[in-house]
C-alpha positions in Angstrom: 0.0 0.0 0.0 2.6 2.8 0.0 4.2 1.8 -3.4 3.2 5.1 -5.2 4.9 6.0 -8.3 5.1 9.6 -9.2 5.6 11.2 -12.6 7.2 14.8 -12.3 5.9 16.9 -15.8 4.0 13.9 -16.6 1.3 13.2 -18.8 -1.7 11.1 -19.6 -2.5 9.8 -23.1 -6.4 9.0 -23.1 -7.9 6.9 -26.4 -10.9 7.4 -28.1 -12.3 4.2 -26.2 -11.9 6.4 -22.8 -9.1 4.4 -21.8 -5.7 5.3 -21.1 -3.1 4.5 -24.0 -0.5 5.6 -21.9 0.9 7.5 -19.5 4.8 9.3 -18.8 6.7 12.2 -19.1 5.5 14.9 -21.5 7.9 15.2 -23.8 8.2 11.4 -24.5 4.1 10.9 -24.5 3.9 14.0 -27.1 6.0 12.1 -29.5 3.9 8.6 -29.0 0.7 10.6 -29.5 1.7 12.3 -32.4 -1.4 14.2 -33.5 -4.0 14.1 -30.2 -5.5 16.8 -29.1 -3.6 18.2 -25.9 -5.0 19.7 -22.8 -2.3 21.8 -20.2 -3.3 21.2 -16.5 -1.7 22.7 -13.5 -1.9 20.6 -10.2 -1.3 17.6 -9.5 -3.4 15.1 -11.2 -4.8 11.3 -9.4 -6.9 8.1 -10.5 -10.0 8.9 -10.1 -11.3 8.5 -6.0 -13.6 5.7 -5.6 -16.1 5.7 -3.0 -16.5 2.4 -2.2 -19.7 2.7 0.4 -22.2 4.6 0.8 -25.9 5.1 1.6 -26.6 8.2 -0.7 -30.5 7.6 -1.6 -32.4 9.2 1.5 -34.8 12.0 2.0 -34.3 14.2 5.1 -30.8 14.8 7.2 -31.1 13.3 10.6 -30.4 16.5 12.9 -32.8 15.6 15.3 -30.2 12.6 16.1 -27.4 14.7 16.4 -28.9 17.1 18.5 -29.7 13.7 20.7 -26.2 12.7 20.6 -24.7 15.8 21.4 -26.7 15.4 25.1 -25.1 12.0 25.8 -28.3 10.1 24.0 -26.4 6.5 22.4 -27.7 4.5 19.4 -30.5 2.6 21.1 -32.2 5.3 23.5 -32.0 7.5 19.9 -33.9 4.6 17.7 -36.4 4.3 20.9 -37.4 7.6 20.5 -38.0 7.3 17.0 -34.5 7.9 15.3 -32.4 5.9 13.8 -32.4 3.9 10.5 -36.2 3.9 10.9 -36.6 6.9 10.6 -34.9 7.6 7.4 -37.1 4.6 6.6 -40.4 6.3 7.3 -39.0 9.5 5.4 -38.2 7.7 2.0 -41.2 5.5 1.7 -42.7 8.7 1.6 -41.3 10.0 -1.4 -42.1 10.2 -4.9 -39.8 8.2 -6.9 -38.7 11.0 -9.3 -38.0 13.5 -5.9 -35.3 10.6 -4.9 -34.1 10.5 -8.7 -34.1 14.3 -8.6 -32.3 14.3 -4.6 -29.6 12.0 -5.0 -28.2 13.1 -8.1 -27.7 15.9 -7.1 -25.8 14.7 -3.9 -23.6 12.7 -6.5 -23.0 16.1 -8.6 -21.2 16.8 -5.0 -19.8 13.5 -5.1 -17.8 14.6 -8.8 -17.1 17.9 -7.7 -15.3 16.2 -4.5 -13.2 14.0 -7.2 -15.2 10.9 -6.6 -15.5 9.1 -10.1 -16.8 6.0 -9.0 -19.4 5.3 -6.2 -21.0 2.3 -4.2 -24.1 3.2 -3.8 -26.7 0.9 -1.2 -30.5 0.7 -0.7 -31.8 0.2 3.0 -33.7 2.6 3.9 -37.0 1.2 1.9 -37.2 -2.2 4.0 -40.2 -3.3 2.2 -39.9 -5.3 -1.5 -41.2 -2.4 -3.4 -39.3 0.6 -1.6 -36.1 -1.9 -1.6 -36.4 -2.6 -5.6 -37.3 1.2 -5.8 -34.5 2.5 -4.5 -32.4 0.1 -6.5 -34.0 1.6 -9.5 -33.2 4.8 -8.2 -29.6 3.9 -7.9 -29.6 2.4 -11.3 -31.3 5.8 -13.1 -27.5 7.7 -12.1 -24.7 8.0 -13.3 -22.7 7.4 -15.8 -20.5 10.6 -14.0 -19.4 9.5 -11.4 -20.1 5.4 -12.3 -22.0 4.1 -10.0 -22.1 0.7 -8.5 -25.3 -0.7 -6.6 -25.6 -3.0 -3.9 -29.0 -4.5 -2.2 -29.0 -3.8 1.8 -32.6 -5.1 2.6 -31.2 -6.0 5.7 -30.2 -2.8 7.2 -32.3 -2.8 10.1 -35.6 -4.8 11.2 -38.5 -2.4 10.6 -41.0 -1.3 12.9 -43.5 -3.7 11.7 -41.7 -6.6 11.7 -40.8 -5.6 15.4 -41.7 -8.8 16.8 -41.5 -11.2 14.4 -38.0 -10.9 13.3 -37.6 -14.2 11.4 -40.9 -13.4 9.3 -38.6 -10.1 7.7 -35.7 -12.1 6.9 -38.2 -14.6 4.9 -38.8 -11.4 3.5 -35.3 -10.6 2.3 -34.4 -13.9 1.5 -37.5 -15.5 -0.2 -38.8 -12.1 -1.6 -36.3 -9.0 -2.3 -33.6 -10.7 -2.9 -35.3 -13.1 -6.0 -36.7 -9.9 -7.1 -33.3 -8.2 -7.5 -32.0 -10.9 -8.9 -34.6 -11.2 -11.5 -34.0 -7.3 -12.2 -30.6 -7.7 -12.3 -30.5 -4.1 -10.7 -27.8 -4.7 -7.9 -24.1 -6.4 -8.1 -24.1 -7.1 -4.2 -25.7 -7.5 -1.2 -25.2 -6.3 2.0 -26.0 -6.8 5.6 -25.6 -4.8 9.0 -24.0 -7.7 11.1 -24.2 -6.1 14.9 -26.2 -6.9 18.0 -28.9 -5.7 18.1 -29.4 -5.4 14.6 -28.6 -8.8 12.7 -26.4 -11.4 14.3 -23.6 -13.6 12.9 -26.0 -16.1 11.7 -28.7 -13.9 10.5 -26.1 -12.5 8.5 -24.4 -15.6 6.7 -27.8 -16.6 6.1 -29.0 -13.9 3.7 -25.5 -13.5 2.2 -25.4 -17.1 1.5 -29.1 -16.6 0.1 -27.4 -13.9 -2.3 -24.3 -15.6 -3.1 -26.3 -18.2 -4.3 -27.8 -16.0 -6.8 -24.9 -14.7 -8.5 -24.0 -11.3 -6.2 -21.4 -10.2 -4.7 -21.2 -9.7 -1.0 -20.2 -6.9 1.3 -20.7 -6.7 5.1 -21.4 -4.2 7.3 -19.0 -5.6 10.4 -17.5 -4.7 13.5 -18.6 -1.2 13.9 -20.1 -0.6 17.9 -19.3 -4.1 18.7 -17.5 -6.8 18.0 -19.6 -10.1 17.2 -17.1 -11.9 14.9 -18.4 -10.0 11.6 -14.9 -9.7 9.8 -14.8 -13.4 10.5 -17.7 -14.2 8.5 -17.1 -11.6 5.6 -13.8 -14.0 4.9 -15.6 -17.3 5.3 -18.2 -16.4 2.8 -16.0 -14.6 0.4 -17.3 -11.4 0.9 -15.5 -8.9 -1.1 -15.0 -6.4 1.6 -15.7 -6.3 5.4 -16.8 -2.3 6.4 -16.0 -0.6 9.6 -14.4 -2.9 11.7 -14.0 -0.1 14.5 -14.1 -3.0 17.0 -12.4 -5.8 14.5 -11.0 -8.8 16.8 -7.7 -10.0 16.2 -8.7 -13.3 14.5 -11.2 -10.7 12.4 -7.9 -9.1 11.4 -5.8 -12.2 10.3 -9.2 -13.5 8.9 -9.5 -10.6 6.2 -6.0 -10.7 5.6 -5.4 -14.6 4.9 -8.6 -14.3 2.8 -7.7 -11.4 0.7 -11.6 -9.5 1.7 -10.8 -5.6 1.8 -11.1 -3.9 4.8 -13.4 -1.0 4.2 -12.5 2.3 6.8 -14.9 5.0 7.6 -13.2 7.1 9.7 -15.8 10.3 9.0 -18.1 8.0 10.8 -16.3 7.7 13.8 -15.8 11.6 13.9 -19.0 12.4 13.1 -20.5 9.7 16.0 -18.3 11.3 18.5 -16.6 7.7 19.3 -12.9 7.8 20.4 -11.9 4.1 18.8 -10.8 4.7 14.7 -10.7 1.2 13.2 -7.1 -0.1 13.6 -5.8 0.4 10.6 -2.4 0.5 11.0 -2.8 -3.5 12.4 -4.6 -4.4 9.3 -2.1 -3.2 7.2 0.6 -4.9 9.1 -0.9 -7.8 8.8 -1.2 -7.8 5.2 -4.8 -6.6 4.9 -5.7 -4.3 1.9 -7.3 -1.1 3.1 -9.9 1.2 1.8 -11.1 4.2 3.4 -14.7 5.5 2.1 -17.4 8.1 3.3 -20.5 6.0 4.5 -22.3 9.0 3.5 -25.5 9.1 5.2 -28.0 10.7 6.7 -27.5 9.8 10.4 -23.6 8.5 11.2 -21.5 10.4 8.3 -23.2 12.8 6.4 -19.4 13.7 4.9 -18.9 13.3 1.1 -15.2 13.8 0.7 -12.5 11.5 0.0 -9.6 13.5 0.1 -11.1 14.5 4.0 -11.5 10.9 4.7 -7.9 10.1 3.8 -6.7 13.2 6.1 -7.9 12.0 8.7 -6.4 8.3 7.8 -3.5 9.9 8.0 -4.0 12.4 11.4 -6.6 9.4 13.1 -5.1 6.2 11.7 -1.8 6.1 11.6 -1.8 5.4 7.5 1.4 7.1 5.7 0.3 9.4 3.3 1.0 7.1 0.0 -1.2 4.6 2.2 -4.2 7.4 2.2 -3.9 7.7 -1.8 -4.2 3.8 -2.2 -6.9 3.4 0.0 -8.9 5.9 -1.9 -8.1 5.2 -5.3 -6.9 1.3 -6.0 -7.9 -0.2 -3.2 -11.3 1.9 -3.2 -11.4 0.3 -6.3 -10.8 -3.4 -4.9 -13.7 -3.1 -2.4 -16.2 -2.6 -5.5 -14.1 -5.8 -7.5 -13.0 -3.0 -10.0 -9.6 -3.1 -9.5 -8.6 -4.2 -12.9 -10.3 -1.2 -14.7 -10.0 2.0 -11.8 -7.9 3.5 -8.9 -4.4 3.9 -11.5 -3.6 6.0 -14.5 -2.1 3.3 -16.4 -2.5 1.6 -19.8 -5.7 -0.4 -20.3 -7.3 1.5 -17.0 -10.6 3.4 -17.5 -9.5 6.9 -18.1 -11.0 8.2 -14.8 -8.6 11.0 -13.4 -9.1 14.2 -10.8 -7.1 17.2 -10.8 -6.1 19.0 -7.6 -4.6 22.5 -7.2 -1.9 21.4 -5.2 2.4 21.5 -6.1 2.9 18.3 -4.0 0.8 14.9 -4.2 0.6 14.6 -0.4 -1.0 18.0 -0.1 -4.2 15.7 -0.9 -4.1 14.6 2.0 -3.2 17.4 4.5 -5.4 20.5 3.6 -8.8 19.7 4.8 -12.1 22.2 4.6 -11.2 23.4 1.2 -12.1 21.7 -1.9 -9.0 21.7 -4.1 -10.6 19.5 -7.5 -10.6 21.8 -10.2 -11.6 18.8 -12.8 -12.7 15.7 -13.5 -12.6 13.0 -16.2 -14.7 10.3 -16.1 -13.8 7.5 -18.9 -12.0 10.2 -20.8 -14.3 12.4 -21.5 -14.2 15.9 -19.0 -17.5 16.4 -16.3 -16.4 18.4 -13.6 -19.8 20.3 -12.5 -19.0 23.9 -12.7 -22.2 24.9 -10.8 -22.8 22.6 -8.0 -27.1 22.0 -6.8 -26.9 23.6 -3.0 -29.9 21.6 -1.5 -29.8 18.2 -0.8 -33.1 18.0 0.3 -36.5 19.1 -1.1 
């Protein structure tokens, strides 16, 4: 993770397929590319950022929560007062369709401005087979700047009315939604929130198995309040990636890194919670785990959209090197969406997906925080930096 090559006066040779033909100094690439168009930038240009989780199709912003937290309130006495997941739950199957559409594209026009050319997006806040499959259409309708990549998290949380009868939603998820997306083809892999009080370890492997065995990839929300042995089961079912891991045991760790599952950081969650624990990243690297860090945008635990910020405070919180912060939100972003043979470099045969930043040094990135520096974006060659960002997020 900190092997980062760095081209001083380089270039970037882009092909009329959106892919990079090559990349090098200038003045070798202008004789190779005899006859292209050429484009002078100033800054310091990156692979694209990839965002590889978050939950950006939701109505309102959860401020009554924070407000909550900020008097000592914790996770549970919040969702008892009517907080919580369910609550963004309640907001968005009140919505139109086309307001969603309308709401979250916007939120990814952020998400480009910020540098981010690729993005995980999940469902979850729907928790019903319709809302579920329409927020999957939702998530399908974006794009193609920034790509976006779709995952099905029908078991986010238990809803209200299903309250008592827990096993009678997860027939639900496994014998309805999850047929249904597969039949649509509208989602590339499924997700669950493995933590007590919210799904255990079993609960867990049993809907992912459900998915696997429908052709999707798997991703696992694991680790994050308390540990229940979640990294563990992302690596025995071949999950691609194992998220949060705040509270990661030490067989978690060797699990993820023996079985090659990316370890998926959000340390703007942490931050945002007020929690004092960061993930340890710094053991997952030394054990040989790859490392991503992402946003977990979202309404209530991290409603932070910025890459470059995330891999700051990798850097200031975690105790990752600053070439480790670039990988983690480029390649290895990448990884944790099983992109990593197309995204996350600038080299040959990779989709020409590239952000400039108005910066002299490449670990400037990563050190100036509050300030967007992205002056523009390519996505698959072709130039989409928003010049005039939507302000509301919410309508």
């Amino acid at each position: 993770m900190a092997a980062l090559d760095v081209v001083e006066d380089g270039a970037v040779w882009i092909g009329d397929d959106g892919l990079i033909a090559g990349v090098g100094p200038y003045e070798r690439l202008k004789r190779d590319a005899e006859g292209a168009e050429v484009v002078e930038v100033d800054g310091v240009i990156f692979p694209g950022f990839v965002d590889a989780h978050t939950h950006a199709v939701f109505g309102a912003p959860r401020l009554e929560d924070h407000a909550r937290r900020a008097r000592g309130m914790d996770y549970k006495a919040i969702a008892a007062e009517g907080g919580g997941i369910n609550s963004s739950v309640r907001d968005l199957r009140s919505r139109e369709t086309g307001a969603l559409e309308e709401l979250t594209a916007r939120r990814l026009s952020h998400l480009l401005a910020l540098g981010t050319t690729t993005v995980e997006v999940k469902s979850g806040y729907g928790l019903t087979a319709k809302d579920e499959l329409r927020t999957l259409e939702v998530i399908g309708a974006l794009g193609p700047a920034p790509a976006v990549v779709p995952t099905f998290l029908g078991a986010h949380e238990v809803p209200p009315e299903y309250r008592d009868d827990r096993e009678a939603y997860l027939r639900v998820v496994v014998d309805e939604m999850l047929p249904a997306v597969e039949r649509q083809g509208i989602a590339r892999f499924c997700d669950v929130f493995c933590e007590p009080g919210v799904f255990s370890v079993e609960e867990s492997r049993r809907v992912l198995l459900a998915a696997k065995a429908r052709g999707l990839g798997l991703k696992l929300h694991a680790d994050e309040l308390d540990g229940s042995g979640g990294a563990e089961l992302a690596a025995d079912v071949g999950a691609v990636s194992a998220d949060h891991l705040a509270r990661v045991s030490e067989a978690g760790i060797e699990a993820l890194a023996r079985r090659g599952t990316v370890a998926v950081l959000l340390p703007g969650t942490m931050l945002f919670l007020g929690k004092p624990q960061q993930a340890p990243a710094r053991r997952l690297i030394d054990a040989g785990a790859a490392v991503t860090l992402a946003t977990d945008f979202n309404p209530g635990s991290s409603p932070g959209m910025s890459l470059p910020l995330m891999g700051m405070l990798g850097v200031s919180q975690m105790g990752l090197s600053p070439e480790e912060a670039v990988v983690a939100i480029t390649v290895n972003g990448a990884a944790a969406v099983d992109e990593a043979g197309t995204r996350g470099q600038i080299a040959p045969g990779f989709r020409a997906d590239l952000t400039l930043v108005a910066i002299r040094d490449w670990r400037e990135l990563v050190y100036w925080y509050g300030a967007n520096l992205v002056t523009e974006v390519w996505v698959a060659g072709s130039p989409c930096h928003p010049r005039r960002r939507p302000v509301n997020f919410v309508v």
